[in-house]
N, CA, C and O atoms as CSV, one atom per row, in Angstrom:
chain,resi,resn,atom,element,x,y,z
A,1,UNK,N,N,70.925,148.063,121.759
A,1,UNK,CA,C,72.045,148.227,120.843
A,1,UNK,C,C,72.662,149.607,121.041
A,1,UNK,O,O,72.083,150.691,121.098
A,2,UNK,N,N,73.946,149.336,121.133
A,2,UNK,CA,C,74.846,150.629,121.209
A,2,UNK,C,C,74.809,151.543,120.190
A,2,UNK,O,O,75.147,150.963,119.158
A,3,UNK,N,N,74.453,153.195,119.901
A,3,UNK,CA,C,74.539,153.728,119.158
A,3,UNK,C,C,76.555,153.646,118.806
A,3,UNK,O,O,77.353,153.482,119.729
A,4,UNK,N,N,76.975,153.796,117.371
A,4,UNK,CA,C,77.786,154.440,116.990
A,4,UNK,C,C,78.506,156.042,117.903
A,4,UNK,O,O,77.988,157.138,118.118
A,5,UNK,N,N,79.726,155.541,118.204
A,5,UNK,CA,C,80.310,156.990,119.282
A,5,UNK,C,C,81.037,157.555,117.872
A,5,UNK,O,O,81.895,156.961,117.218
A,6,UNK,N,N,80.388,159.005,117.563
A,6,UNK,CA,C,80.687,159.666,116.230
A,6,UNK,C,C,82.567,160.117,116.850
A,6,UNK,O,O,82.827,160.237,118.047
A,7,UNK,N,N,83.327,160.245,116.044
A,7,UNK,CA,C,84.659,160.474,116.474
A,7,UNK,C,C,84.933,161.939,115.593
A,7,UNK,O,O,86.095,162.333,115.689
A,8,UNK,N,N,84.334,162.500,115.040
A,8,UNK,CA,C,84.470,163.730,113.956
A,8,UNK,C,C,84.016,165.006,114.777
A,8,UNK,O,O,83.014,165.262,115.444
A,9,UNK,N,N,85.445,165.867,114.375
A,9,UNK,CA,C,84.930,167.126,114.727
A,9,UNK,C,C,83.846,167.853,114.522
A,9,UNK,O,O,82.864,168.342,115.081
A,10,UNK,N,N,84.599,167.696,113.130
A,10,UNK,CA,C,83.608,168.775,112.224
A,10,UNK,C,C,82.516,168.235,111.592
A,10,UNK,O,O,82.498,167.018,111.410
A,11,UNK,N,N,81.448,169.036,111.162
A,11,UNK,CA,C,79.811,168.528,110.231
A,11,UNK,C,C,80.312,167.471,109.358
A,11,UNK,O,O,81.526,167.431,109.160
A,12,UNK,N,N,79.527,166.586,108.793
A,12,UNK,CA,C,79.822,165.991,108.125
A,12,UNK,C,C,78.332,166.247,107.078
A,12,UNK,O,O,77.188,166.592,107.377
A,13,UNK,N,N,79.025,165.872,105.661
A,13,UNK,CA,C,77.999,166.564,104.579
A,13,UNK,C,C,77.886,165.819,104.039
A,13,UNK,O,O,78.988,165.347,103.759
A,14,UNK,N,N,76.324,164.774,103.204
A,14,UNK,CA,C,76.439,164.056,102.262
A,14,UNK,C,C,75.833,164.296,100.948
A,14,UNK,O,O,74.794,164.886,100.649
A,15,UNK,N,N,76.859,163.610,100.118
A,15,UNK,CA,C,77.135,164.493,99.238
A,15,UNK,C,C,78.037,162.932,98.455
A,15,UNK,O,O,79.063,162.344,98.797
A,16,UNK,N,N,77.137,162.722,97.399
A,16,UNK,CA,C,77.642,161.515,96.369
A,16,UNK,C,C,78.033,162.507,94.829
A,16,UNK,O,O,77.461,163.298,94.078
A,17,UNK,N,N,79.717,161.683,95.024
A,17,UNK,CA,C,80.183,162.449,93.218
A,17,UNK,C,C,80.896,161.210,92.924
A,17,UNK,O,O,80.994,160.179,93.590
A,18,UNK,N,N,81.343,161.511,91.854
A,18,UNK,CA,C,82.319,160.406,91.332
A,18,UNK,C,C,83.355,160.608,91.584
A,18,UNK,O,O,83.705,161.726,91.204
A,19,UNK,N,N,84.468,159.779,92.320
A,19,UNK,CA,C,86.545,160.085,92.552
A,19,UNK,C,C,87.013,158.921,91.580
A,19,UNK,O,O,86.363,157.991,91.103
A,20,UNK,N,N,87.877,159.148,91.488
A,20,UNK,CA,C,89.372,158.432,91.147
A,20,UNK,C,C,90.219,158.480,92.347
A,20,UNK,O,O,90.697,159.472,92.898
A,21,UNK,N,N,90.344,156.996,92.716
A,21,UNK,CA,C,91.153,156.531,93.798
A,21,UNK,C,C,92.464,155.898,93.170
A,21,UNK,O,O,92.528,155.240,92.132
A,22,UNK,N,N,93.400,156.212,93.951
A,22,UNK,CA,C,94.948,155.959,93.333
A,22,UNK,C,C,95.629,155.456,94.639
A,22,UNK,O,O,95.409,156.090,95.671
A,23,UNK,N,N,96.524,154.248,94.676
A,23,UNK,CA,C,97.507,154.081,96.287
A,23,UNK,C,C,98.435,155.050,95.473
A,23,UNK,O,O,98.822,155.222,94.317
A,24,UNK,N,N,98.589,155.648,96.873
A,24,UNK,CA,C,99.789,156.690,96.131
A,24,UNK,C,C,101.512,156.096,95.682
A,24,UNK,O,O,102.164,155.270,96.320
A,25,UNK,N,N,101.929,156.806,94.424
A,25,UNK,CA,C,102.709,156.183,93.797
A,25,UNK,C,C,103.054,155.017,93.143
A,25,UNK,O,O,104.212,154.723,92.845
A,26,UNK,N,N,101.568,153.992,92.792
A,26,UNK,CA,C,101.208,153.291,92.412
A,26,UNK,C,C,100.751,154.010,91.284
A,26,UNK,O,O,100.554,155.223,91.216
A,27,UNK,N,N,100.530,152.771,90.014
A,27,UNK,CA,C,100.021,152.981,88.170
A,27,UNK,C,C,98.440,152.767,89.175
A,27,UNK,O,O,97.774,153.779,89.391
A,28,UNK,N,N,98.133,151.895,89.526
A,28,UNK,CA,C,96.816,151.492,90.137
A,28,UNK,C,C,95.937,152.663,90.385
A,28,UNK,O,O,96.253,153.694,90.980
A,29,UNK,N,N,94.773,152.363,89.842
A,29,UNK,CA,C,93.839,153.497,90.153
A,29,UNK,C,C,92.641,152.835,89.772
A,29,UNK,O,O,92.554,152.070,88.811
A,30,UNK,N,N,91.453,153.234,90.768
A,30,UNK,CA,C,89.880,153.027,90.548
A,30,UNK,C,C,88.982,153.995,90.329
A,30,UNK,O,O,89.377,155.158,90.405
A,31,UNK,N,N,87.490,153.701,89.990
A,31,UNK,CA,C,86.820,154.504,90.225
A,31,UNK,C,C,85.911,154.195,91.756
A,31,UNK,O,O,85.716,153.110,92.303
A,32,UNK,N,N,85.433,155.671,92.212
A,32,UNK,CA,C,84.365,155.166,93.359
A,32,UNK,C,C,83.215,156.499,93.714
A,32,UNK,O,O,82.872,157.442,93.001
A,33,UNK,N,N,82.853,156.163,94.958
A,33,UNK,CA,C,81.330,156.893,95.141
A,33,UNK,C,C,81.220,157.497,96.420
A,33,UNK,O,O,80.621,157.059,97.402
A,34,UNK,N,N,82.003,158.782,96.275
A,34,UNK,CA,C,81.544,159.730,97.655
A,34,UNK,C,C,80.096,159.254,98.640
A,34,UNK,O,O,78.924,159.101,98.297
A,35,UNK,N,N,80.624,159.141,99.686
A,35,UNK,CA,C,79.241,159.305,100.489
A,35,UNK,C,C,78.870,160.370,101.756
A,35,UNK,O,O,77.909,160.622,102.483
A,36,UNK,N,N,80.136,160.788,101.562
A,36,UNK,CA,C,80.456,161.892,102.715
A,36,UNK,C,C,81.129,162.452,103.027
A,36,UNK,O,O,82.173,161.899,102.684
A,37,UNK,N,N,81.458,163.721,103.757
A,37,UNK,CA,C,82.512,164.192,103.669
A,37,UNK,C,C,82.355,164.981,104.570
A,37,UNK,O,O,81.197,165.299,104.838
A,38,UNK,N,N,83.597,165.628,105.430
A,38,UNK,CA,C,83.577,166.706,106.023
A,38,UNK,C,C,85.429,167.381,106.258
A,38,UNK,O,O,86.317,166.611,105.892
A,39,UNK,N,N,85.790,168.563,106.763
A,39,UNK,CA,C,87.110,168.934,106.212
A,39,UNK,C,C,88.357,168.068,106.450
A,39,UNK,O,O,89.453,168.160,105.899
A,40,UNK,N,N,87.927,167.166,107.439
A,40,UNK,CA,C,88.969,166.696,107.605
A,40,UNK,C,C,89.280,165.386,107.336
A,40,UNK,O,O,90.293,164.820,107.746
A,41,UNK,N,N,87.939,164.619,106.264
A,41,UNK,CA,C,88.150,163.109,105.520
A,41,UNK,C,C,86.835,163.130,104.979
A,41,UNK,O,O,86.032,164.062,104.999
A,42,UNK,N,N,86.679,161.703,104.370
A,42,UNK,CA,C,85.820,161.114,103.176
A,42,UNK,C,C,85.544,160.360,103.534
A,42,UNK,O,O,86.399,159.814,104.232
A,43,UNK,N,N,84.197,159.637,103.424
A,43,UNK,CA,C,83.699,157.970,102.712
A,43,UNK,C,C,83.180,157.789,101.781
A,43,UNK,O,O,82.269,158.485,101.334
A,44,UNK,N,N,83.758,156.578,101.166
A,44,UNK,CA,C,83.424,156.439,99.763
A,44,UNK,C,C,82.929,155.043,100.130
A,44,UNK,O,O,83.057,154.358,101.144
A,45,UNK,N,N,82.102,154.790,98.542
A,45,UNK,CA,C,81.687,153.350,98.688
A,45,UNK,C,C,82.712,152.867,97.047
A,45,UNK,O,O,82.883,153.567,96.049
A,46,UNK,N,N,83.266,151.327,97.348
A,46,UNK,CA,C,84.444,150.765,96.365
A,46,UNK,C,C,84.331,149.483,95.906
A,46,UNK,O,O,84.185,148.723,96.863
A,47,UNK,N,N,84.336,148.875,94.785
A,47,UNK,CA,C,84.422,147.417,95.106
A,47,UNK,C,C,86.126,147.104,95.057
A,47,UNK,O,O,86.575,146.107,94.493
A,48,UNK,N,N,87.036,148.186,95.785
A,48,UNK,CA,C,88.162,147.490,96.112
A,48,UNK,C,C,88.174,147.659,97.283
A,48,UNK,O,O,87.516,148.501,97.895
A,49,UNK,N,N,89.214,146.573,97.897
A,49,UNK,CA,C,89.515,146.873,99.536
A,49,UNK,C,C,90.029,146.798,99.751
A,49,UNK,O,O,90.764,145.817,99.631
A,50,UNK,N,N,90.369,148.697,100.851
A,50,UNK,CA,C,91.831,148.923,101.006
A,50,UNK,C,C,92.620,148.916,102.358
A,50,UNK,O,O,92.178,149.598,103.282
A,51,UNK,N,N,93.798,148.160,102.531
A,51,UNK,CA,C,93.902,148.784,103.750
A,51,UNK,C,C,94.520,149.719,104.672
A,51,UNK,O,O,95.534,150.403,104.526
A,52,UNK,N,N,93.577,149.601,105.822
A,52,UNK,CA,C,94.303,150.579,106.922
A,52,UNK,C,C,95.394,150.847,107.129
A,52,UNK,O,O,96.142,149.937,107.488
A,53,UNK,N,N,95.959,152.328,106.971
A,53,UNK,CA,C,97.562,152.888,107.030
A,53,UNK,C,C,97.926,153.542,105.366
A,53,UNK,O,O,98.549,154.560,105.064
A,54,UNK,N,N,97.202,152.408,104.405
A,54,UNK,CA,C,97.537,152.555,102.918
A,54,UNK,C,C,97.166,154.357,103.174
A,54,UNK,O,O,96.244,154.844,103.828
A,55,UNK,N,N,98.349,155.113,102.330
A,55,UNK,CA,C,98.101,156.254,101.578
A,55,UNK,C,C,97.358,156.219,99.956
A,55,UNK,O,O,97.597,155.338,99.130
A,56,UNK,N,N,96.471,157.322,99.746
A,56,UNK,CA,C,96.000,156.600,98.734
A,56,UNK,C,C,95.654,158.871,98.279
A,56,UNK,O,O,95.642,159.901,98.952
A,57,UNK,N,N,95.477,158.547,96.973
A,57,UNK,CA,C,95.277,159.942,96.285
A,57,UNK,C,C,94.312,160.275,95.541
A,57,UNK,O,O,94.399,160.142,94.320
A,58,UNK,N,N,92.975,160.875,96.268
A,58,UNK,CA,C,91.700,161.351,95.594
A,58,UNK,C,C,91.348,162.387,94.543
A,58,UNK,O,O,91.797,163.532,94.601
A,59,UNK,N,N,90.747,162.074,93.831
A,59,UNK,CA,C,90.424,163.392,92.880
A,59,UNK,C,C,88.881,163.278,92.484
A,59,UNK,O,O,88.350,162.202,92.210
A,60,UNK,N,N,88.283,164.389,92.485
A,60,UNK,CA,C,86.997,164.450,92.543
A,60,UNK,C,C,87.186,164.567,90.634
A,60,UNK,O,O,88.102,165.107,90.013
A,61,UNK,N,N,86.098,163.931,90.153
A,61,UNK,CA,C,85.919,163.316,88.798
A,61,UNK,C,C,85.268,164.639,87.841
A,61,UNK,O,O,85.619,165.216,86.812
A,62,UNK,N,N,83.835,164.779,89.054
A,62,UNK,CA,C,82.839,166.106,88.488
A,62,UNK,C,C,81.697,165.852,90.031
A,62,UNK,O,O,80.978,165.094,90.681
A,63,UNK,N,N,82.439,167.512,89.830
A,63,UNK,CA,C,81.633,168.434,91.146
A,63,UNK,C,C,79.764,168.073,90.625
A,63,UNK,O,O,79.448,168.289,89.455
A,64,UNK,N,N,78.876,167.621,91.472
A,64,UNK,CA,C,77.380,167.441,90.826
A,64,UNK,C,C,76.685,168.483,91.134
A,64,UNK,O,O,77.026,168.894,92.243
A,65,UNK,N,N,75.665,169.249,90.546
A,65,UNK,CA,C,74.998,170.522,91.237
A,65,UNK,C,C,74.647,170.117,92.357
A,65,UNK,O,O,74.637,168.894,92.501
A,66,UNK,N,N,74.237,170.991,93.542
A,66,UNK,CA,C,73.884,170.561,95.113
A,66,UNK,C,C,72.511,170.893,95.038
A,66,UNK,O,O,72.817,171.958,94.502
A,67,UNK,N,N,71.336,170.951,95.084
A,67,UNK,CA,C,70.039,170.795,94.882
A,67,UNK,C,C,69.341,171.294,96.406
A,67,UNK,O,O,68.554,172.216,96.617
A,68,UNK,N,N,69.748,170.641,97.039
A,68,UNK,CA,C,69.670,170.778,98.846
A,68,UNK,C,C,69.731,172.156,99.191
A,68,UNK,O,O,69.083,172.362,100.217
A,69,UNK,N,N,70.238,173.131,98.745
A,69,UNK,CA,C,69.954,174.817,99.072
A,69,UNK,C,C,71.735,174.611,100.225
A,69,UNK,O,O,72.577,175.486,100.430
A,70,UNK,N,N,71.733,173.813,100.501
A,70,UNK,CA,C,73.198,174.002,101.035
A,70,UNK,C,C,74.220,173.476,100.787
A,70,UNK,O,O,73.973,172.482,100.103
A,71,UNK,N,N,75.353,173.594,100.976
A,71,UNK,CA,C,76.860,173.420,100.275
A,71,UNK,C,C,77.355,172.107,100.670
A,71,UNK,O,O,78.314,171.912,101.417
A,72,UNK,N,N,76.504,171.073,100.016
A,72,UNK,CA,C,76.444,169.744,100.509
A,72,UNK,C,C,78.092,169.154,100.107
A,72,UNK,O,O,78.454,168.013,100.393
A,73,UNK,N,N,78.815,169.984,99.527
A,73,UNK,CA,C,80.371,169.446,98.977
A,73,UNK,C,C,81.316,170.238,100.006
A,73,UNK,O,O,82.458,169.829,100.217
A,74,UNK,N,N,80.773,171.471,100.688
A,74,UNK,CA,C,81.755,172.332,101.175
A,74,UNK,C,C,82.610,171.133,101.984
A,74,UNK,O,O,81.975,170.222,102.516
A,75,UNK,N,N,83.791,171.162,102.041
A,75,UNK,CA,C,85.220,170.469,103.091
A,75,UNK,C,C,85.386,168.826,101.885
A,75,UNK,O,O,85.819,167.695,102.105
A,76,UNK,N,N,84.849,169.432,100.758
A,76,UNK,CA,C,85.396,167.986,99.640
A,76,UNK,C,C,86.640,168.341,98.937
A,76,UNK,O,O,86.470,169.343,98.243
A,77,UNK,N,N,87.662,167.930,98.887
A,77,UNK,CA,C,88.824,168.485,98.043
A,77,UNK,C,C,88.799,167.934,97.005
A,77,UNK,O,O,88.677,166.729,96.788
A,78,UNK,N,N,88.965,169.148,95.980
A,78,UNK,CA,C,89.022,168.768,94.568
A,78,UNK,C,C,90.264,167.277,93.843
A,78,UNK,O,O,90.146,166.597,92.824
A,79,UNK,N,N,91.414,167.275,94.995
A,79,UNK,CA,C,92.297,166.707,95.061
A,79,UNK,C,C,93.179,166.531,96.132
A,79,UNK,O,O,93.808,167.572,96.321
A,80,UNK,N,N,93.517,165.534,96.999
A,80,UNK,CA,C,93.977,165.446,98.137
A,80,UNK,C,C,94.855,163.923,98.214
A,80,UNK,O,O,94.770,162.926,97.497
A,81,UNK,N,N,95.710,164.221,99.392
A,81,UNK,CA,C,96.411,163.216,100.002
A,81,UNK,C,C,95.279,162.211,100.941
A,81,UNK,O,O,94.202,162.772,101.140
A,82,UNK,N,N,95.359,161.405,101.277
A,82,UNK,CA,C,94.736,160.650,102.429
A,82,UNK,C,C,95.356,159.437,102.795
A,82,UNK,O,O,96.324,159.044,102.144
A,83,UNK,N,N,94.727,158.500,104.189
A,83,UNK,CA,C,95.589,157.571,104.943
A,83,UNK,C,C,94.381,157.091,104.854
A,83,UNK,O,O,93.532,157.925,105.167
A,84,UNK,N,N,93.885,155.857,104.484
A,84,UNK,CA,C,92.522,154.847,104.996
A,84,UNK,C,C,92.384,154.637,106.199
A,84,UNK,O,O,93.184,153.769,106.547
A,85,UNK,N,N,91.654,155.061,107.176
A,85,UNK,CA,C,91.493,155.091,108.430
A,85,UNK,C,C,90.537,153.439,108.554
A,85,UNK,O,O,91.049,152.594,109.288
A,86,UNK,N,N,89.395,153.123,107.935
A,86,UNK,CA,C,88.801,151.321,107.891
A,86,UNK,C,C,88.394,151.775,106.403
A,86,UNK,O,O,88.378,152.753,105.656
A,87,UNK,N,N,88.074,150.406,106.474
A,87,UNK,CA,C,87.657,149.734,105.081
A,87,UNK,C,C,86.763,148.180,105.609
A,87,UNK,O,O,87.285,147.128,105.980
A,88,UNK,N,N,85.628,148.426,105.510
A,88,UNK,CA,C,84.348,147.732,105.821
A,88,UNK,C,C,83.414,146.862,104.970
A,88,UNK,O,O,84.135,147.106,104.002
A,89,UNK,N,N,82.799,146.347,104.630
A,89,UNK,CA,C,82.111,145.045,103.394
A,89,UNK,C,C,81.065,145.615,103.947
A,89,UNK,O,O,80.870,145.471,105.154
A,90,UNK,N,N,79.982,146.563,102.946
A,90,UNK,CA,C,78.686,146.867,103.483
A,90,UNK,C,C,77.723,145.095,102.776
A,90,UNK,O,O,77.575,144.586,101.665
A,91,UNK,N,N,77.276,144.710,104.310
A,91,UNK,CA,C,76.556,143.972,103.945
A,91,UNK,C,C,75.266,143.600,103.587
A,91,UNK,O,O,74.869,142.436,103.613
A,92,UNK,N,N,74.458,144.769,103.179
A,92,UNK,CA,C,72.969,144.906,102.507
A,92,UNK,C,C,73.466,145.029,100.709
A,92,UNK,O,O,72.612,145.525,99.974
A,93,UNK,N,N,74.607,144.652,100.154
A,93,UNK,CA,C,74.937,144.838,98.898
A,93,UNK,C,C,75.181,143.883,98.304
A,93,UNK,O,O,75.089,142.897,99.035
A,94,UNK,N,N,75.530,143.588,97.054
A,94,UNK,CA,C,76.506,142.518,96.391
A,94,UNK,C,C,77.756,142.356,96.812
A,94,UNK,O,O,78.244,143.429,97.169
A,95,UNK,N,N,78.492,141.417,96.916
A,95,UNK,CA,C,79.546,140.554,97.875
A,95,UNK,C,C,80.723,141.941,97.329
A,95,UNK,O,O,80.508,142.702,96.386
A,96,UNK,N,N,81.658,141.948,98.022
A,96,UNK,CA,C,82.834,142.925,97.220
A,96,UNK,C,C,82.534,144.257,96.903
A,96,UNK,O,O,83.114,144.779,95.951
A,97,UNK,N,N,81.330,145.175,97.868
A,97,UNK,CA,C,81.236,145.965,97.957
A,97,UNK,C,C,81.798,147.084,99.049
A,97,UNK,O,O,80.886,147.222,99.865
A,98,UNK,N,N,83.090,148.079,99.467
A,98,UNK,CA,C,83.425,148.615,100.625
A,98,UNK,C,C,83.000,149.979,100.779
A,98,UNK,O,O,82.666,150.753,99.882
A,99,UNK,N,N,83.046,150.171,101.919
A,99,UNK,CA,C,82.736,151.643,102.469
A,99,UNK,C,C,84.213,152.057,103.045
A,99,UNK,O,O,84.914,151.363,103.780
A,100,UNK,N,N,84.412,152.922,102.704
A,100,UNK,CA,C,85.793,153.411,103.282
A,100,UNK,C,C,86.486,154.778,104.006
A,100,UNK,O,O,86.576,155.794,103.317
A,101,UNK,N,N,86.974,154.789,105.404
A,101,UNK,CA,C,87.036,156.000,105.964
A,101,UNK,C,C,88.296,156.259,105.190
A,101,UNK,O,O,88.948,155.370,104.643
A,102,UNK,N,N,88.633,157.705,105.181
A,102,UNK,CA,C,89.973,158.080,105.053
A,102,UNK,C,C,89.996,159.741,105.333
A,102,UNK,O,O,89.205,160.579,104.900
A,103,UNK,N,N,90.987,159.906,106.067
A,103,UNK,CA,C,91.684,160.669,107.051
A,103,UNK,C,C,92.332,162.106,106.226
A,103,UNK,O,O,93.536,161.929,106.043
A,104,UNK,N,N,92.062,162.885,105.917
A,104,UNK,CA,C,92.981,163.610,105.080
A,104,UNK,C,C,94.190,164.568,105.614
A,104,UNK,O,O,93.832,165.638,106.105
A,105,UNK,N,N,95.611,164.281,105.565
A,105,UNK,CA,C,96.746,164.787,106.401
A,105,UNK,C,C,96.716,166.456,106.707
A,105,UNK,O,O,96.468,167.186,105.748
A,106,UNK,N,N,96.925,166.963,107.817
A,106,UNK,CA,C,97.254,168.349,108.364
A,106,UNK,C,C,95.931,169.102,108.455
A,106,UNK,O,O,94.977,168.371,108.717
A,107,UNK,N,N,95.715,170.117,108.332
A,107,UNK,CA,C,94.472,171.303,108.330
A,107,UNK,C,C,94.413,170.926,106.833
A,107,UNK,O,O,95.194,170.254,106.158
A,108,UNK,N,N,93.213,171.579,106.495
A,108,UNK,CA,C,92.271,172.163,105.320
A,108,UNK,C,C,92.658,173.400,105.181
A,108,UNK,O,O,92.103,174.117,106.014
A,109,UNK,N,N,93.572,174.122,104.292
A,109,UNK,CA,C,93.700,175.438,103.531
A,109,UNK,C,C,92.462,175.825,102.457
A,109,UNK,O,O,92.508,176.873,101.814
């Protein structure tokens, strides 16, 4: 079996908080479940599913203490733009469960 070819620059940190997911300029909004992160996107786990191209607008709910001795949130934005890069059905779960990449636009200030 083929390992996964990682496509990310930068570290990636895990690191579960609570977001509020919004398509941007949409009333529509969810809740969901960080699973990772690094400066230049997110995965979350959702029971909505979104798709690829959709712009969509994150906000971290509440920062959780980091326990790990390292900055398991550093490159998480408190609030950001993003593009859903996939949106996947993890299948070790209950039916209507997604994992979701998303892309966050330009550099990290």
């Amino acid at each position: 079996m083929k390992a996964l070819l990682e496509k990310r620059i930068h570290e990636r940190r895990d690191y579960g908080a609570p977001i509020i997911v919004s398509i941007f300029n949409k009333k529509k909004f969810f809740d969901a479940q960080t699973l990772n992160n690094c400066t230049d996107g997110i995965c979350f786990k959702s029971s909505t599913f979104l798709r690829p191209g959709t712009t969509v607008y994150l906000r971290v709910k509440k920062f959780l203490p980091d326990t790990s001795g390292t900055c398991a949130f550093e490159g998480l934005r408190a609030a950001s733009l993003g593009e859903i890069k996939w949106c996947r059905e993890l299948a070790d779960t209950d039916a209507g469960t997604y994992e979701v990449g998303v892309k966050y636009p330009g550099p990290a200030y």
